[in-house]
MISETI-817644 format. One line per field, with one value per residue (C-alpha): residue in one letter; residue number from 1; x, y, z. Coordinates in steps of 0.02 Angstrom, whole numbers, plus 32768, in hexadecimal, padded with zeros to 4 digits. Layout:
residues N
residu	(a/...);
num	(NUM/...);
px	(X/...);
py	(Y/...);
pz	(Z/...);
This chain:
residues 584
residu	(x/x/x/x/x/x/x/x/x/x/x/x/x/x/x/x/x/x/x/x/x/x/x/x/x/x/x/x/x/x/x/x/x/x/x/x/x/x/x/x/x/x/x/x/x/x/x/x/x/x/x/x/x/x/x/x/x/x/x/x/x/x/x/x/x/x/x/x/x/x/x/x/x/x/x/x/x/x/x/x/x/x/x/x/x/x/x/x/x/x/x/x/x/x/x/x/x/x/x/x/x/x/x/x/x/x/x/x/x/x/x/x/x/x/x/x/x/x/x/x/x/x/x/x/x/x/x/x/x/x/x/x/x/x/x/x/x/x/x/x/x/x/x/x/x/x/x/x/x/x/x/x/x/x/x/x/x/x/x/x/x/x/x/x/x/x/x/x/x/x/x/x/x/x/x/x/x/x/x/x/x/x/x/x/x/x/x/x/x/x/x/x/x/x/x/x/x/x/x/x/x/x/x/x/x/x/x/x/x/x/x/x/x/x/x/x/x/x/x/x/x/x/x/x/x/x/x/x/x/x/x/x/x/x/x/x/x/x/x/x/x/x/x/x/x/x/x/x/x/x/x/x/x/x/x/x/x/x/x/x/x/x/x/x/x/x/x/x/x/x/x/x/x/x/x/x/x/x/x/x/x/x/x/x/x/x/x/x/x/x/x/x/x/x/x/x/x/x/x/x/x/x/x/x/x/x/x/x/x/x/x/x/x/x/x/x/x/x/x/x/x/x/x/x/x/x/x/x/x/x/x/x/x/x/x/x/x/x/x/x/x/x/x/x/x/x/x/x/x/x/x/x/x/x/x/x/x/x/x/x/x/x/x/x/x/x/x/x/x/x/x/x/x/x/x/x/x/x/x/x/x/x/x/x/x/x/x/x/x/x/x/x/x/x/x/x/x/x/x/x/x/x/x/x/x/x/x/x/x/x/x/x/x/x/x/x/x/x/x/x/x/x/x/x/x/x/x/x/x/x/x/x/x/x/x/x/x/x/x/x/x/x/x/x/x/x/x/x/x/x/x/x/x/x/x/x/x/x/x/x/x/x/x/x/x/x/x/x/x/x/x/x/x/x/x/x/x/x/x/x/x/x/x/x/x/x/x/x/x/x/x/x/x/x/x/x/x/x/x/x/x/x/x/x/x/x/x/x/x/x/x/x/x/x/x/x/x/x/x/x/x/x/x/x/x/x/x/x/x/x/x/x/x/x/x/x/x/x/x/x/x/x/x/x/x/x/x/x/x/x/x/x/x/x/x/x/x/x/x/x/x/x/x/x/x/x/x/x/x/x/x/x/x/x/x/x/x/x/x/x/x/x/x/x);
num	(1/2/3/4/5/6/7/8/9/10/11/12/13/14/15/16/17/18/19/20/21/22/23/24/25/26/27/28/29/30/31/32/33/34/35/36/37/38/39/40/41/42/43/44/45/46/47/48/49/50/51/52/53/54/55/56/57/58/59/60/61/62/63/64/65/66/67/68/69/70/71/72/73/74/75/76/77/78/79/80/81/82/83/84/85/86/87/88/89/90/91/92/93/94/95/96/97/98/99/100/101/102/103/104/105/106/107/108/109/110/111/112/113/114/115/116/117/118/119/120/121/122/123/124/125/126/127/128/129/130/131/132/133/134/135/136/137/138/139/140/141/142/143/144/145/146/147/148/149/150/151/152/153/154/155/156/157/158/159/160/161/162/163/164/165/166/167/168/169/170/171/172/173/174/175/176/177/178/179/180/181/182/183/184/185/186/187/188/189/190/191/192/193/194/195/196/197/198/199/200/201/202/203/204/205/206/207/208/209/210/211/212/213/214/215/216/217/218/219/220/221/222/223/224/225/226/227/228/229/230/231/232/233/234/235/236/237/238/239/240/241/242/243/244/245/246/247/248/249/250/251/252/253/254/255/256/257/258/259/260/261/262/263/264/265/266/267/268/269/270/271/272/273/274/275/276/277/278/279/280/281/282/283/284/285/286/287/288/289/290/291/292/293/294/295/296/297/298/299/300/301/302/303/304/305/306/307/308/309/310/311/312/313/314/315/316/317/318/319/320/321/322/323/324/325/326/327/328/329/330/331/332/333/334/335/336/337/338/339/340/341/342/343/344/345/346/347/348/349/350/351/352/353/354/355/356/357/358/359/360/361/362/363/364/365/366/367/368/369/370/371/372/373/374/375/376/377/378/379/380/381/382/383/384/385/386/387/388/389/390/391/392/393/394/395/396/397/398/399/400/401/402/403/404/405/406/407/408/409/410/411/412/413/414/415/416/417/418/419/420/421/422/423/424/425/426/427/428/429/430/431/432/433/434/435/436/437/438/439/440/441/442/443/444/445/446/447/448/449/450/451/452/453/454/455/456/457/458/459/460/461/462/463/464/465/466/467/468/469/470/471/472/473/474/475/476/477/478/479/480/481/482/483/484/485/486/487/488/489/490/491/492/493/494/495/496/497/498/499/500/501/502/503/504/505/506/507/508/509/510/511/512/513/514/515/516/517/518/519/520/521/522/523/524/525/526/527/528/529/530/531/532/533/534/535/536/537/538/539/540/541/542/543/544/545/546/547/548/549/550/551/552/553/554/555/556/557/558/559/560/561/562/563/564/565/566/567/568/569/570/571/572/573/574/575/576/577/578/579/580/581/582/583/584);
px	(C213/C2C8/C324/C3D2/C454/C491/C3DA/C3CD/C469/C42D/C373/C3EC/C44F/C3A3/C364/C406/C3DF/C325/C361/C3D4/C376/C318/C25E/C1F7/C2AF/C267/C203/C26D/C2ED/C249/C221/C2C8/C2D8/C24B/C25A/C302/C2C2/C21B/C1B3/C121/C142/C0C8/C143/C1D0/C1A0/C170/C210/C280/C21B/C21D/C2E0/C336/C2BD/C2AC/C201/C1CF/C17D/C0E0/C071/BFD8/BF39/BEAE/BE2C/BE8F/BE05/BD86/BD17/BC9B/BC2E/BBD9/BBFA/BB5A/BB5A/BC00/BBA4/BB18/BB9D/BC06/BB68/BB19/BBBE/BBC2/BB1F/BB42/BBCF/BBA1/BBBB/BC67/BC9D/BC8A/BC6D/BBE7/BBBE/BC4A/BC6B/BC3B/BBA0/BB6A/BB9B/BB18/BAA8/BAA2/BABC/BA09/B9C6/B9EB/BA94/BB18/BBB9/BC1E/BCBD/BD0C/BCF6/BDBD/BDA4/BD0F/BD7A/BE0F/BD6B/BD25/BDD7/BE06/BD72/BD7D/BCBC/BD0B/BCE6/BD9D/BD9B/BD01/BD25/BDD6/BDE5/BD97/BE0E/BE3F/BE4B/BEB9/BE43/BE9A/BE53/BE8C/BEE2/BEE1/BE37/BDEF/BDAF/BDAD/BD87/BD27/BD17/BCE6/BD19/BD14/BDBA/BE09/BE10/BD81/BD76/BD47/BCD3/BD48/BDBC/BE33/BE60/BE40/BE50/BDE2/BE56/BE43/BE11/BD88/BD4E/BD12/BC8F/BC60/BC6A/BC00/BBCC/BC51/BC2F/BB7E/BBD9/BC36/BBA9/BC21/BCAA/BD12/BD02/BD91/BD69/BDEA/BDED/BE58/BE90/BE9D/BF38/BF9D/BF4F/BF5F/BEFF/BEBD/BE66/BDFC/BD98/BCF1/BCA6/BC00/BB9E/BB96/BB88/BB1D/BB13/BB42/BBD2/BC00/BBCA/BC45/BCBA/BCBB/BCB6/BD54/BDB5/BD86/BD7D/BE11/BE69/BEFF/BF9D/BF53/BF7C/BEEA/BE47/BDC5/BD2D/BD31/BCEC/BCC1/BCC5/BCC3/BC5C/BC17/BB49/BB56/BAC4/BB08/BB65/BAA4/BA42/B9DA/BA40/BADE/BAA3/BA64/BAFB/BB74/BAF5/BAFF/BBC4/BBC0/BC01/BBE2/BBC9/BC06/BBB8/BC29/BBB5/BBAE/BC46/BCB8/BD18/BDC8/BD73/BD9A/BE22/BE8A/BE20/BE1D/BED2/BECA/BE77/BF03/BF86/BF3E/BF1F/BFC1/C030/BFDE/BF6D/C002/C050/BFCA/BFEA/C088/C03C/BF90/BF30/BE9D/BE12/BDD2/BE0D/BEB9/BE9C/BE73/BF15/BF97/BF48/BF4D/C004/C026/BFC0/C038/C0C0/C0A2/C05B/C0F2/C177/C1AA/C1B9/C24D/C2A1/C213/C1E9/C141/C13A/C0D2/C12B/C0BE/C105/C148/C160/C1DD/C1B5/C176/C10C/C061/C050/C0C2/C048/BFB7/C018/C002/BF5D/BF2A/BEB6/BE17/BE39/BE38/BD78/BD77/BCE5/BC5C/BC35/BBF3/BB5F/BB37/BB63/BAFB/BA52/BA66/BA59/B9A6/B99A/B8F1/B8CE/B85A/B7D1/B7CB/B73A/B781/B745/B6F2/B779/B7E9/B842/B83C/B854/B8BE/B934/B9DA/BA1B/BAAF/BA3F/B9D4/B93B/B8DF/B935/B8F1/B936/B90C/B8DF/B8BF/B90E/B925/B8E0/B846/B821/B778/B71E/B6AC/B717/B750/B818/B87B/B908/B9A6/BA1F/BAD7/BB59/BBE2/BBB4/BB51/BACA/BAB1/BA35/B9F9/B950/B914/B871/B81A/B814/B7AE/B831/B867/B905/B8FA/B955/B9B3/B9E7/BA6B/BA2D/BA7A/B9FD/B9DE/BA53/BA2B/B9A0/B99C/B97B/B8CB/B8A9/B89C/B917/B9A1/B97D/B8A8/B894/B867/B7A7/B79B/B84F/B86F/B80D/B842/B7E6/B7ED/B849/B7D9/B7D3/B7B4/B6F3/B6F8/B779/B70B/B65A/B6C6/B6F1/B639/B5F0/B66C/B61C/B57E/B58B/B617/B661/B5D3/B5C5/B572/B51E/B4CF/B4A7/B43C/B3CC/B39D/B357/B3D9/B3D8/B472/B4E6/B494/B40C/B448/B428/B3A4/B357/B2A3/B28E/B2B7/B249/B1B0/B217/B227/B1D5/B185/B172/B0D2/B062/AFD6/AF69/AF72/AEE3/AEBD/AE57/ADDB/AE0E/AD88/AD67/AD25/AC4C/AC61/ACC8/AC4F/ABD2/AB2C/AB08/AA65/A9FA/A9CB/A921/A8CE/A903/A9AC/A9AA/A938/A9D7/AA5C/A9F3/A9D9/AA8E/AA7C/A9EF/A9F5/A91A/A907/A849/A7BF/A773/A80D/A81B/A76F/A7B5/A844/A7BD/A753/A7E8/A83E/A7D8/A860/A8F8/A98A/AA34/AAAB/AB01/AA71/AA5E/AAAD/AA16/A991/A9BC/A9B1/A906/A8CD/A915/A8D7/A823/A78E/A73E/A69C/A5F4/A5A3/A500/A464/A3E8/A31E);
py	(711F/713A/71B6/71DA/7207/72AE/72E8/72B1/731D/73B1/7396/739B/744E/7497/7469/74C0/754A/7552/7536/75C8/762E/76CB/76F9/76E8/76BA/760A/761E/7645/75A5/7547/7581/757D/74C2/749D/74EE/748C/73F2/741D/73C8/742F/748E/73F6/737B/73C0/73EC/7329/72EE/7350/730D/725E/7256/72EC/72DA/73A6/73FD/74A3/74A6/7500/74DF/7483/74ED/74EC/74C7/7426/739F/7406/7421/748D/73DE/739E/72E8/72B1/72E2/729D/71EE/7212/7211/7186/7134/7158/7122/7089/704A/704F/6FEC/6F4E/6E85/6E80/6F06/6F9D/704E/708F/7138/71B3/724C/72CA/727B/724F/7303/7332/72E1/72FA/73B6/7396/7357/73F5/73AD/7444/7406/74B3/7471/7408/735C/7339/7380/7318/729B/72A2/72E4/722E/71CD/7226/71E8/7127/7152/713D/7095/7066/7061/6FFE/6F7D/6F57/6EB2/6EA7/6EA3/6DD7/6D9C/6CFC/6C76/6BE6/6B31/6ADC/6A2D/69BA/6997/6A17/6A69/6A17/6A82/6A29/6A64/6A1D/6A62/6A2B/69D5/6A01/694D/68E2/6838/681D/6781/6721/6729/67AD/6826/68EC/69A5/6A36/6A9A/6B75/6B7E/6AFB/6B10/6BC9/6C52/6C58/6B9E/6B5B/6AF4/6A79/6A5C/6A1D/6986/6940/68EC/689C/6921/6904/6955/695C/695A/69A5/699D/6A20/69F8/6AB1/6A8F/6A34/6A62/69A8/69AA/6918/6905/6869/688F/684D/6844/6896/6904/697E/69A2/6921/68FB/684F/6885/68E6/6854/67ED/6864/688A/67D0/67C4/6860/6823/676A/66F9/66DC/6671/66C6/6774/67B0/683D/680A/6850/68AF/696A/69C9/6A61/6A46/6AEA/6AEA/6B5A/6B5E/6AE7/6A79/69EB/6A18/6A5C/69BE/6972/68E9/692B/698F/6901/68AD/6932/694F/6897/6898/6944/69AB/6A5D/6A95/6B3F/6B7C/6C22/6CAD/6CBF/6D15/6CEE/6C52/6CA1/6C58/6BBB/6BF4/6B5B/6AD7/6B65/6B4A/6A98/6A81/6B03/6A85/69EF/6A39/6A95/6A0F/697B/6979/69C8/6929/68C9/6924/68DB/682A/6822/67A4/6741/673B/678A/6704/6704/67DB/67B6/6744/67BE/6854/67E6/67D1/6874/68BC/6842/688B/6940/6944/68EB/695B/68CD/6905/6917/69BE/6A1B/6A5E/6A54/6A68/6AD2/6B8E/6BE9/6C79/6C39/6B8A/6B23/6AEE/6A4B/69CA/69E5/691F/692A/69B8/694C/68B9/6936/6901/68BA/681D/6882/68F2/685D/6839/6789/67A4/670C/6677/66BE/6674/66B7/6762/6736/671F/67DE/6808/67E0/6894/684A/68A7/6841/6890/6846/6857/6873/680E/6831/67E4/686F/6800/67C2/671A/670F/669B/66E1/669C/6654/65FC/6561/6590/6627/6678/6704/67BE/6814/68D2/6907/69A9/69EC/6A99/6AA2/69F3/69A6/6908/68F1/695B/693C/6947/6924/68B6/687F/6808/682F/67BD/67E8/67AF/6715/671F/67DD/684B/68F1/694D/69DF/6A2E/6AD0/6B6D/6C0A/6C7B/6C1C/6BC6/6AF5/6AC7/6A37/69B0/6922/6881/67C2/672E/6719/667B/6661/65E1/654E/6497/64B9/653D/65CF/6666/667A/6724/6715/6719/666C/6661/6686/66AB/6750/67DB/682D/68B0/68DD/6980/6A13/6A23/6AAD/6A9E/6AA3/6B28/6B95/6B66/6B95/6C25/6C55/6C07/6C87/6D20/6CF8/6CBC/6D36/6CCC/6C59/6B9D/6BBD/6B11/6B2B/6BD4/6B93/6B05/6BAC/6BF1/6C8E/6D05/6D0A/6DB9/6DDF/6DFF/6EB1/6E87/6EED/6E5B/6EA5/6F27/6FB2/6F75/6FD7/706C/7050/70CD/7074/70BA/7118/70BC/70B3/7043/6FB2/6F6F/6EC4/6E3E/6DD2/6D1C/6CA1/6BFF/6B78/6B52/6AD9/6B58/6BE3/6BEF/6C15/6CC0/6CA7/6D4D/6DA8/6D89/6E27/6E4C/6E32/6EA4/6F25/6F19/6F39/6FD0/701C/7059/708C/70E9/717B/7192/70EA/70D3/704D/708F/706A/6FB9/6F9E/6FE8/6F63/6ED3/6F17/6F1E/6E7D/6DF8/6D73/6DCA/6E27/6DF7/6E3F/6E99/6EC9/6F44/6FEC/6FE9/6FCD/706E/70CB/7087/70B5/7161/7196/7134/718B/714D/70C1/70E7/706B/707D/7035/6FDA/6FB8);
pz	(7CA4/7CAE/7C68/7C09/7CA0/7C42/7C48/7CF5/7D26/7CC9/7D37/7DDF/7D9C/7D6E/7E29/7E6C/7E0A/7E49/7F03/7EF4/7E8F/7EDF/7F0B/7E4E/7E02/7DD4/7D53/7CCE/7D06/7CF4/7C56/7BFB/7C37/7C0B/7B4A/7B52/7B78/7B0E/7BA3/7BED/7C9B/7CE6/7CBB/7CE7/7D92/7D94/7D53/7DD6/7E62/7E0F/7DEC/7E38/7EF3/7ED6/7F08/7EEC/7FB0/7F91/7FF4/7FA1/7F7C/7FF2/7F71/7F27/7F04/7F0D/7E52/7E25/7DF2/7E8F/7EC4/7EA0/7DEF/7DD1/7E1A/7D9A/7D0F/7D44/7D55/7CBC/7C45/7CC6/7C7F/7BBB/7BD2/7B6C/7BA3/7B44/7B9D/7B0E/7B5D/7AD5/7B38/7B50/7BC3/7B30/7B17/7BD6/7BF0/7B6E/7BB2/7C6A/7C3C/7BD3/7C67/7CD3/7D38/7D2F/7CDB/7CD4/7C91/7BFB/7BD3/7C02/7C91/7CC0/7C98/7D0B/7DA1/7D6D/7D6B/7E1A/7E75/7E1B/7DCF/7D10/7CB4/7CA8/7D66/7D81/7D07/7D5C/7DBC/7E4C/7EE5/7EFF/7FB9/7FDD/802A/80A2/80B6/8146/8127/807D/8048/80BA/8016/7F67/7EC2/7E22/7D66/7CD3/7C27/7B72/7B38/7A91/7A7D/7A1B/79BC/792E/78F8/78D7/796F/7939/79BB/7985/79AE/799F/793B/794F/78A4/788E/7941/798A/79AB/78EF/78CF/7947/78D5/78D6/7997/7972/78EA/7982/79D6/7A5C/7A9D/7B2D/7BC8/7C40/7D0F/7D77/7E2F/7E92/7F46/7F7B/8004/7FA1/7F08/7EBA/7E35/7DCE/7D32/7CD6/7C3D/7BF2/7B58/7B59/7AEC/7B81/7C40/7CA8/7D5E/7D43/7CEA/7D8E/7E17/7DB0/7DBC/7E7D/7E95/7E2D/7E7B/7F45/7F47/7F3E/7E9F/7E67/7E38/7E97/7F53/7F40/7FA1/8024/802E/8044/80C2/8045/7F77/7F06/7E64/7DF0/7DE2/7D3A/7D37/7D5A/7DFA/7E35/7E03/7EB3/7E90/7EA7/7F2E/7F8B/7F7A/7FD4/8055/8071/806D/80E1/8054/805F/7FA2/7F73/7EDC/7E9E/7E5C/7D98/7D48/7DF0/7DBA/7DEB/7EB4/7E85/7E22/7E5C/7DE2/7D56/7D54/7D66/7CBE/7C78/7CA8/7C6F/7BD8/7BB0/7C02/7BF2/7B59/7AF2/7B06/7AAF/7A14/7A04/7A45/7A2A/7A6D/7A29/7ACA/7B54/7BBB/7B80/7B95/7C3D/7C6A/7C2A/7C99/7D27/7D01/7CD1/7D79/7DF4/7DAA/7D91/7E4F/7E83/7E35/7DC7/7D1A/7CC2/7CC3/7D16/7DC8/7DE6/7EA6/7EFA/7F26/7F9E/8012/80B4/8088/801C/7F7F/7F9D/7F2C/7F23/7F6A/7FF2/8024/8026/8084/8115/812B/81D9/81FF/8236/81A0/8114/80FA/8098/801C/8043/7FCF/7F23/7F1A/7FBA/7F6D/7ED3/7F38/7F78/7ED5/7EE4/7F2B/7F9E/8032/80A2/8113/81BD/824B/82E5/8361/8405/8463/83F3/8388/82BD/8273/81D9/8163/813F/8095/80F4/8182/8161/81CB/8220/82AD/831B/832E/83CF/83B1/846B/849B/83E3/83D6/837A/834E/83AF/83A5/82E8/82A1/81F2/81BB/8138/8145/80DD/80FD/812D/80D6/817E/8224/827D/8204/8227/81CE/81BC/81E5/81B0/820E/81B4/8232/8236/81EC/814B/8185/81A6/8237/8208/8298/8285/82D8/82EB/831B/83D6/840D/84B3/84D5/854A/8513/8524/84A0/8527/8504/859A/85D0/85DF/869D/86FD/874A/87F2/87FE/87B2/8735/86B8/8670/85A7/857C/8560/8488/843E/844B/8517/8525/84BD/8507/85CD/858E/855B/8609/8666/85FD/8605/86C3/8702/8795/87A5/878D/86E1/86E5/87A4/874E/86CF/873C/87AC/870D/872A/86AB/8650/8649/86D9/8690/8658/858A/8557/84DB/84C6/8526/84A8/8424/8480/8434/8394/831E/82A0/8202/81B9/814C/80D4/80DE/8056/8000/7FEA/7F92/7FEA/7FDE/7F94/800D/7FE4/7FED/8073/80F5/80E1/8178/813F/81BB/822B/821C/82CD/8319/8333/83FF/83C6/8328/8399/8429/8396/8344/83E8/83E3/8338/8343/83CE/83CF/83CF/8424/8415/835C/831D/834E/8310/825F/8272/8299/8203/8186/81CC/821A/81F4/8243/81FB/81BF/8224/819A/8163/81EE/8198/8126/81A1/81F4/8165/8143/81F3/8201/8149/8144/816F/81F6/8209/825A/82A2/8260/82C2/8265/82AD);
């Protein structure tokens, strides 16, 4: 801020005064000026640095910056205001209150509020700080139509039913009136295109009742084909975009893959990075739509002609009274067109026949087999019949694998093919038909019989199963390997061995149910004749002796079941025994 030059001269005598003054002389010089001047002794130590150069020369404390609040409580209150900061921007929680708070929570705040504050403000943690604009770094394209912008946006202009042109006036037409939107079923939209080297920009507006990808293929096929009364034309290498729906449809996405179009989608809240086509629609319309005002017109056709006209001749530094060239550091101005003529041959990409374009829009991706002799068979929209692709040598690609494939609108009938790998990323291959056959149908590079062989490439599938024959067989002819019956590793894998060692776990044992067969599985049991049933009971019984085997014949002449036996030892053991009595 400047200052009045008397007070300025009276600052330089009072730092004459200090400068000669003796040791602890200064302070009442400072303090007189300072009641003179009715500023505090902060500011006018400020203002004679500021406008006189004089400094006291003390040496700066050894404990400037440091606070009694540690750093990570100061993060914990920057942090905490941070978060009650609401979508429009409104700070609802302030220092007072986060200091409250935090002190609640057992985080020791001992000093003011204010000085919290300027703690905060030094470090950048207060909310002023944080919502500042982010830092903006200057991007470079390389030559015209290395990188093209695009951005729809609602026009003020509508019709009405019967023709008449109209505009959405500030006071029929906003946040609270929204419903004065919905009554125009049919707004216009206006498409800008932004040529980010020469930034040309160019404009052509529909009639719609809102965004559509048609809209936008229309559009594109507008702003990079060929058009009477416009120099403009090419495909991009890159286009910028927002995320709007439209601009995200398969369709559309087909389409620029087709056209090799990187898209670049900005994130949400970020349109300042394509700041270029923001603009553009600022221009057209401030400088262009302003004019219709005055003139309206009654279509969207005849809308459509005057921007045209309007575009040549802002772009060309053609209107009346007004420089509209380009002013960029390091070069002179020049008109935004006379940038783009600059473009070289192999920079100009002529966009291909529409309806070409249009059957992209399709968004198919075709599978393909590949076949054993590693190729795939397909139709490119531009082709009239099948043509073969030769995959050999492409990493990770073997014969009956599937892949997708998409057809590329720049090239000898080139396409695209994408393969799935193991770690989430497709690898994506471009490919144009093989050419070189003789008269016969046979492709010019197989190898003639008898004269020469050729073998296939290794695909992925060998390389991998070689690389598993050398660890199993460490420098062994793996298949040799195998006829011998050689165990593999050496045989140094324990595979079963260790299994003797297991300890098993302790167990009850489970009960269970007997299981009911049917009558014609059951074996009726023979019973056992008594030599056999004597040879069985023998074991059973330790005094087993002749009287007891005449007991047995007595009590069962006709055998005994086998499971039957239990009980016929107790009846031995426990029955008294028989006398043979003699009779005459």
């Amino acid at each position: 801020m400047a200052i009045q030059p008397s007070i300025r001269d009276y600052l330089a005598d009072v730092a004459r005064r200090l400068d000669a003054a003796p040791h602890g002389g200064t302070g009442t010089i400072v303090s007189d000026a300072a009641s003179f001047l009715g500023w505090s002794h902060s500011k006018l130590y400020s203002r004679l640095k500021a406008d006189v150069g004089w400094s006291s020369g003390r040496k700066v404390r050894a404990d400037k910056g440091t606070s009694k609040v540690d750093g990570a409580t100061l993060e914990m209150l920057g942090a905490v205001q941070r978060e009650c900061v609401r979508a429009n921007g409104k700070q609802i929680l302030h220092t007072p209150d986060a200091v409250s708070i935090l002190d609640t929570n057992g985080y020791d705040i001992p000093v003011s509020s204010t000085q919290v504050n300027r703690l905060l403000k030094a470090r950048r943690l207060n909310v002023a700080a944080q919502k500042a604009a982010d830092p903006v770094q200057s991007l470079r394209s390389l030559h015209p139509n290395h990188v093209h912008q695009v951005d729809p946006s609602l026009c003020v202009l509508y019709y009405l039913p019967n023709g008449r042109q109209a505009m959405m006036e500030a006071d029929k037409f906003y946040k609270n009136k929204l419903s004065n939107y919905a009554k125009v079923k049919l707004k216009v939209w206006r498409y800008v295109i932004y040529d980010h080297t020469s930034s040309t920009i160019y404009a052509r507006y529909v009639e719609a009742a809102g965004e559509s990808p048609a809209n936008l293929f229309d559009f594109l096929m507008w702003a990079w084909g060929r058009q009477e009364g416009r120099e403009f034309h090419g495909v991009p290498k890159i286009l910028m975009w927002d995320k709007g729906s439209a601009n995200t449809a398969t369709a559309i996405k087909s389409l620029l893959e087709a056209l090799d179009v990187t898209p670049i989608e900005h994130a949400a809240g970020r349109a300042r990075v394509k700041g270029g086509v923001e603009n553009g629609n600022n221009i057209f319309e401030c400088k262009f739509e302003s004019r219709l005002k005055l003139e309206p017109v009654e279509t969207v056709e005849e809308l459509n002609a005057a921007a045209l006209a309007w575009a040549n001749a802002f772009n060309n530094n053609m209107i009346n009274r007004q420089d509209n060239r380009l002013h960029r550091p390091g070069m002179a101005p020049t008109a935004r067109m006379d940038l783009w003529r600059r473009i070289r041959q192999d920079q100009l990409r002529l966009l291909p026949d529409v309806e070409v374009c249009r059957a992209t829009l399709e968004g198919r991706e075709e599978q393909r087999t590949v076949h054993p002799k590693l190729h795939i068979s397909y139709r490119h929209p531009a082709s009239d019949m099948r043509q073969l692709y030769s995959v050999k040598g492409l990493d990770g690609i073997c014969a009956q694998d599937k892949v997708t494939v998409r057809p590329l609108l720049f090239g000898d009938c080139a396409i695209t093919i994408r393969i799935p790998v193991f770690n989430g990323e497709d690898k994506v291959y471009r490919l144009e038909p093989e050419r070189n056959f003789d008269e016969f149908g046979f492709a010019g590079t197989a190898p003639v019989i008898g004269e020469e062989y050729k073998a296939m490439p290794d695909t992925g599938i060998e390389k991998a199963a070689k690389k598993m024959d050398e660890l199993a067989y460490p420098e062994q002819d793996a298949k040799k390997a195998r006829e011998k019956q050689e165990a593999p590793f050496g045989g140094a894998l324990d595979a079963h061995s260790h299994l003797k060692d297991v300890a098993l776990p302790a167990f009850l044992p489970r009960r269970g149910s007997e299981l009911s067969m049917p009558d014609h599985l059951h074996v009726e049991a023979q019973p056992l004749n008594l030599v056999q049933a004597a040879t069985a009971l023998k074991s059973l019984i330790p005094d087993w002796d002749g009287e007891k085997y005449q007991q047995l014949a007595q009590l069962y002449p006709d055998g005994v079941m086998e499971a039957d036996l239990p009980l016929v030892v107790d009846r031995l053991t426990r029955a008294p025994r028989l006398r043979v009595v003699g009779g005459a």
